[in-house]
Backbone as CSV, one residue per row, in Angstrom:
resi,resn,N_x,N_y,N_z,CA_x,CA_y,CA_z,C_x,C_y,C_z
1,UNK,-84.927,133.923,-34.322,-85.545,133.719,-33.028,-86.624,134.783,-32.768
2,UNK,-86.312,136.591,-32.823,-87.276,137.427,-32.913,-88.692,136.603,-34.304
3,UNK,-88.458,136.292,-35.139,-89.492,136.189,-35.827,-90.125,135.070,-35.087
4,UNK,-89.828,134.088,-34.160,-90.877,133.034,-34.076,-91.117,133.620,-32.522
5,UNK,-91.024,134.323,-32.193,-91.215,134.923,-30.945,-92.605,135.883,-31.138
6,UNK,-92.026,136.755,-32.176,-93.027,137.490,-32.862,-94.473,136.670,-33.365
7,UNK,-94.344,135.611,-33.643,-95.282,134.932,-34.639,-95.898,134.182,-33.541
8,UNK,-95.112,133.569,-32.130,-96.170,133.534,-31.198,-96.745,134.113,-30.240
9,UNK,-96.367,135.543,-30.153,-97.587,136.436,-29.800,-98.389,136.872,-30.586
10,UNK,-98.117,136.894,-31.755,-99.061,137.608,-32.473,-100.487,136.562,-32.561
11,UNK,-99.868,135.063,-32.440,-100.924,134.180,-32.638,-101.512,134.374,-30.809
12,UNK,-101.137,134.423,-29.894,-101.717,134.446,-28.873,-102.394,135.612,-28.554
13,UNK,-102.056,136.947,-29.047,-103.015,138.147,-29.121,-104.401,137.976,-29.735
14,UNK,-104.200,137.003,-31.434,-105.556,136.751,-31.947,-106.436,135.883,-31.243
15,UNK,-105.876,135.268,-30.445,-106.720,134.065,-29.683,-107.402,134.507,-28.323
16,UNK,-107.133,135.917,-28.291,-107.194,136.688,-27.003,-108.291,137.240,-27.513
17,UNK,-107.902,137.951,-28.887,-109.378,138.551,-29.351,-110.317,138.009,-30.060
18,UNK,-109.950,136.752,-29.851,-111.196,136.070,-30.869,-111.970,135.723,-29.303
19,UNK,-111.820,135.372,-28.426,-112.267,135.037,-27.464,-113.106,136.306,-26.819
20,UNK,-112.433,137.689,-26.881,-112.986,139.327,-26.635,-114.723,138.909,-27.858
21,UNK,-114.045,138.514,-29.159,-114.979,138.628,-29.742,-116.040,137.989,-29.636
22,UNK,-115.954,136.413,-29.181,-117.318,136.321,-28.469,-117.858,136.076,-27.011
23,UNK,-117.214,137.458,-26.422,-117.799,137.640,-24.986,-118.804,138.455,-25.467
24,UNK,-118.492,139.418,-26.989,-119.542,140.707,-27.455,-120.681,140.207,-28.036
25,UNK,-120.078,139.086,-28.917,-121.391,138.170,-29.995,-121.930,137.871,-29.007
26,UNK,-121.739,137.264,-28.479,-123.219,135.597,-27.773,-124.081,136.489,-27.356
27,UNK,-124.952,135.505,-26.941,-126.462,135.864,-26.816,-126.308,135.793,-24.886
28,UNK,-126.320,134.688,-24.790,-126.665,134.493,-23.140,-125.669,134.023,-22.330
29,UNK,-125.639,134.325,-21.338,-124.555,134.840,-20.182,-123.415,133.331,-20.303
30,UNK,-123.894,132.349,-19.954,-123.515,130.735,-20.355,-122.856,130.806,-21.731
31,UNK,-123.181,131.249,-22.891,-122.633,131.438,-23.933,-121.142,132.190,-23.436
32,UNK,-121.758,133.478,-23.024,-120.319,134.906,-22.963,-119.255,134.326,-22.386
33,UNK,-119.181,133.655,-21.728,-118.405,133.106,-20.628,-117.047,131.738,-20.988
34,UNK,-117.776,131.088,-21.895,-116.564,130.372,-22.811,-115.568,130.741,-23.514
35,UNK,-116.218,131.506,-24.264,-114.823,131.970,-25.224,-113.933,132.702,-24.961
36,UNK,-113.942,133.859,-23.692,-112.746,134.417,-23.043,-112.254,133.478,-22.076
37,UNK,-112.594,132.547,-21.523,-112.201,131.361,-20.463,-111.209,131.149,-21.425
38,UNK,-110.953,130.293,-22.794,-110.372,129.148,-24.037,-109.744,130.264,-24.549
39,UNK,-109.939,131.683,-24.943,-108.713,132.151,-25.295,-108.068,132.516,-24.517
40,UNK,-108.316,133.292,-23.268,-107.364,133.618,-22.287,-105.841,132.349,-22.054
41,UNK,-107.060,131.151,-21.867,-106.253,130.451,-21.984,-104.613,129.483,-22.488
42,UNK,-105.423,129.637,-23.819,-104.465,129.477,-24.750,-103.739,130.694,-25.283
43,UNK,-104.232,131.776,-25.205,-103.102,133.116,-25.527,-102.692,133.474,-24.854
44,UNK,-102.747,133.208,-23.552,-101.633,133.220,-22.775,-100.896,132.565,-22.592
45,UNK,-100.806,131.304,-23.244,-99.832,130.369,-23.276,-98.882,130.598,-24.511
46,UNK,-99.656,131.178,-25.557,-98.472,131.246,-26.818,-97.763,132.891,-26.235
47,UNK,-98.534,133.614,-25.718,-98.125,134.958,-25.154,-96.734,134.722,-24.364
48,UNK,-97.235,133.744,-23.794,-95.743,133.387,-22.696,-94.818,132.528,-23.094
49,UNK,-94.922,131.817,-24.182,-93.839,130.921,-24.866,-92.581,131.651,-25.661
50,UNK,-93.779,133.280,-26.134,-92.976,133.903,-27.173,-92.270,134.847,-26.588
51,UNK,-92.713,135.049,-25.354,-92.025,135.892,-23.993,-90.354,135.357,-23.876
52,UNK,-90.454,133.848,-23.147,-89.648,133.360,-22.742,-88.513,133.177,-24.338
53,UNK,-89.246,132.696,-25.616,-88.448,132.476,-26.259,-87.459,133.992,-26.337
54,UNK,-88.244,135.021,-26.457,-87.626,135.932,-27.149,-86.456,136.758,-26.348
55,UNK,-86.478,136.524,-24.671,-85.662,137.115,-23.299,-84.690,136.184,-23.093
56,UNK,-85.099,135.046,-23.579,-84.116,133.880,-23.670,-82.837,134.384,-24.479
57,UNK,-83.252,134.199,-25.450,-82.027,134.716,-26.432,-81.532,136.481,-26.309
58,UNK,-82.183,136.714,-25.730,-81.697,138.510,-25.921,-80.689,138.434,-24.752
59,UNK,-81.338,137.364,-23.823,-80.596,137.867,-22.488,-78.836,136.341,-22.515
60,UNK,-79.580,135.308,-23.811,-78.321,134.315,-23.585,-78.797,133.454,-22.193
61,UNK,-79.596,133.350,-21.704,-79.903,132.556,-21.099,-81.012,132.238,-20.497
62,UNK,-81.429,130.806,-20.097,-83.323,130.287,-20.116,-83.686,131.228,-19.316
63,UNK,-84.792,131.875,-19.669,-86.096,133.025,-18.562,-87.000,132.184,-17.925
64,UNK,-86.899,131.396,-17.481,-88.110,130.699,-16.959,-89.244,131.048,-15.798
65,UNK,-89.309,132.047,-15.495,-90.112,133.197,-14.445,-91.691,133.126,-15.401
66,UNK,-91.505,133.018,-16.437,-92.630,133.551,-17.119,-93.634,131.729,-17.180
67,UNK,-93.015,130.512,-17.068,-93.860,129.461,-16.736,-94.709,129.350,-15.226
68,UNK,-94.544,129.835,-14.089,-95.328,130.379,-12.838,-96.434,131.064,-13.309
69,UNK,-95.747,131.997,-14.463,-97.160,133.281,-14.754,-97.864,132.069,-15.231
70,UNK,-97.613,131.147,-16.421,-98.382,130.219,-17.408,-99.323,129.204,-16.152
71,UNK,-98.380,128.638,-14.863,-99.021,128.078,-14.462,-100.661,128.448,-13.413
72,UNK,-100.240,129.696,-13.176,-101.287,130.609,-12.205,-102.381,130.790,-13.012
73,UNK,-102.339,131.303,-14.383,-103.406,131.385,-15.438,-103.932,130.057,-15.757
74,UNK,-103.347,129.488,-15.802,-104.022,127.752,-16.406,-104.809,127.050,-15.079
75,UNK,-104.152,127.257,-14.053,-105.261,126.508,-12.850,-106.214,127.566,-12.367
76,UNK,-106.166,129.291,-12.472,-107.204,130.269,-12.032,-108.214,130.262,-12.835
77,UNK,-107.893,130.562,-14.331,-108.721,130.178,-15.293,-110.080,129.677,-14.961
78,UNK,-109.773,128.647,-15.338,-110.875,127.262,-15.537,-111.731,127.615,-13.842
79,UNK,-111.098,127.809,-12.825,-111.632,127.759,-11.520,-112.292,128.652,-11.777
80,UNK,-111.835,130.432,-11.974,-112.949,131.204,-12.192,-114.522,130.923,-12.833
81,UNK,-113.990,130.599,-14.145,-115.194,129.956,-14.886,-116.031,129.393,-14.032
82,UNK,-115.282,128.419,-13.661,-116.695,127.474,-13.026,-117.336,127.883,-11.576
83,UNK,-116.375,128.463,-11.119,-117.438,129.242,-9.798,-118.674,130.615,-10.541
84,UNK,-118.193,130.987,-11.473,-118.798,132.068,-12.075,-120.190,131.503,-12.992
85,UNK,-120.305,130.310,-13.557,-121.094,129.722,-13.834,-121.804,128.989,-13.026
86,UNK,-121.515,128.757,-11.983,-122.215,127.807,-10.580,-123.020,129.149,-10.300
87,UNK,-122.158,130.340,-9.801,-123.524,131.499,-9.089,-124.104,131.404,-10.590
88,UNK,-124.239,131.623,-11.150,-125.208,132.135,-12.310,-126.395,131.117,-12.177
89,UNK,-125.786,129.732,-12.282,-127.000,128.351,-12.418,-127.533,128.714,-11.182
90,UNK,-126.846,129.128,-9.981,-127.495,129.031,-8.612,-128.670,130.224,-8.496
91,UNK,-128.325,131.672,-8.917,-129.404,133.034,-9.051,-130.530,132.429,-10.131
92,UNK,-129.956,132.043,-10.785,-131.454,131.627,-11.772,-132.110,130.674,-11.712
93,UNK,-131.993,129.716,-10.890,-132.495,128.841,-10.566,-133.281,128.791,-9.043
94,UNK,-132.848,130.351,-8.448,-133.449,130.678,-7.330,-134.411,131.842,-7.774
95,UNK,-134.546,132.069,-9.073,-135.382,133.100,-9.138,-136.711,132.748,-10.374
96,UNK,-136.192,130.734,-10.362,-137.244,130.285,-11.194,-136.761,130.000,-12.730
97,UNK,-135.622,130.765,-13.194,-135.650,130.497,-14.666,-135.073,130.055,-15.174
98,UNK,-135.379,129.513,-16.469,-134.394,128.247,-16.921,-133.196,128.472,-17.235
99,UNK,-132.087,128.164,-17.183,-130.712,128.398,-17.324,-130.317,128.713,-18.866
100,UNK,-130.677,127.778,-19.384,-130.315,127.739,-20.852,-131.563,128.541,-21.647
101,UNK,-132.267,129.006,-21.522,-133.084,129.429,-21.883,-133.842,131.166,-22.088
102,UNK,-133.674,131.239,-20.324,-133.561,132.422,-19.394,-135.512,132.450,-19.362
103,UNK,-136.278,132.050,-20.163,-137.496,132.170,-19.602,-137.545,131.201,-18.140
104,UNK,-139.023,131.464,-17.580,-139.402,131.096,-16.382,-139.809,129.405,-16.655
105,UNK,-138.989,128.840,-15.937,-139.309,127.259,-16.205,-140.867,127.294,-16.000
106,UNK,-141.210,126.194,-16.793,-142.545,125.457,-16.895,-142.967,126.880,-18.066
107,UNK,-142.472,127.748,-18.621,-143.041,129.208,-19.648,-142.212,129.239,-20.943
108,UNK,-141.963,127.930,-21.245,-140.984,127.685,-22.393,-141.341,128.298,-24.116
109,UNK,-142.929,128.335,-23.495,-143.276,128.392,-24.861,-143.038,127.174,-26.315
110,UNK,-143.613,127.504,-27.320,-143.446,126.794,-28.370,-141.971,126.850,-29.030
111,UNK,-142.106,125.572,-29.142,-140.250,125.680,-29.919,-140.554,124.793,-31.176
């Protein structure tokens, strides 16, 4: 039971930092913003599976306290994101520039 407890945090830690890893890679703000949204996500879900599995058995009986934590992260999540990407489309689009792009619309230049 410790080993599959073990084996799903360890997989939900990497999914935590693969997601760290491209808030550092990407290029533009719209980019940064996905990949800690999708791992948070999901590593906190194997984070908390391997929680419950592993208090479960130590303690002899179901922990279920730790699905509230799963559910608060899974509906804040996604909400953050998207209010956090709405101001962003909303400042740059009040200050003229293209979203996906970041130059000044109609200054696209050659592509």
């Amino acid at each position: 039971m410790s080993w599959a407890a073990g084996t799903l945090i360890l997989l939900g830690a990497l999914l935590a930092f693969s997601g760290s890893l491209g808030l550092a890679r990407l290029k533009t703000f719209y980019e940064r913003v996905h990949p800690p949204t999708m791992g948070t996500t999901l590593g906190t879900g194997l984070i908390l599976l391997g929680s419950m599995l592993h208090f479960s058995a130590l303690e002899a009986r179901p922990v279920l306290h730790e699905i509230l934590i799963g559910v608060f992260m899974t509906l804040s999540t996604p909400v953050t994101y998207l209010l956090l990407v709405r101001a962003a489309l909303h400042r740059d689009r009040a200050k003229g520039r293209d979203p996906l792009h970041g130059a000044p619309e109609g200054d696209q230049g050659e592509r």
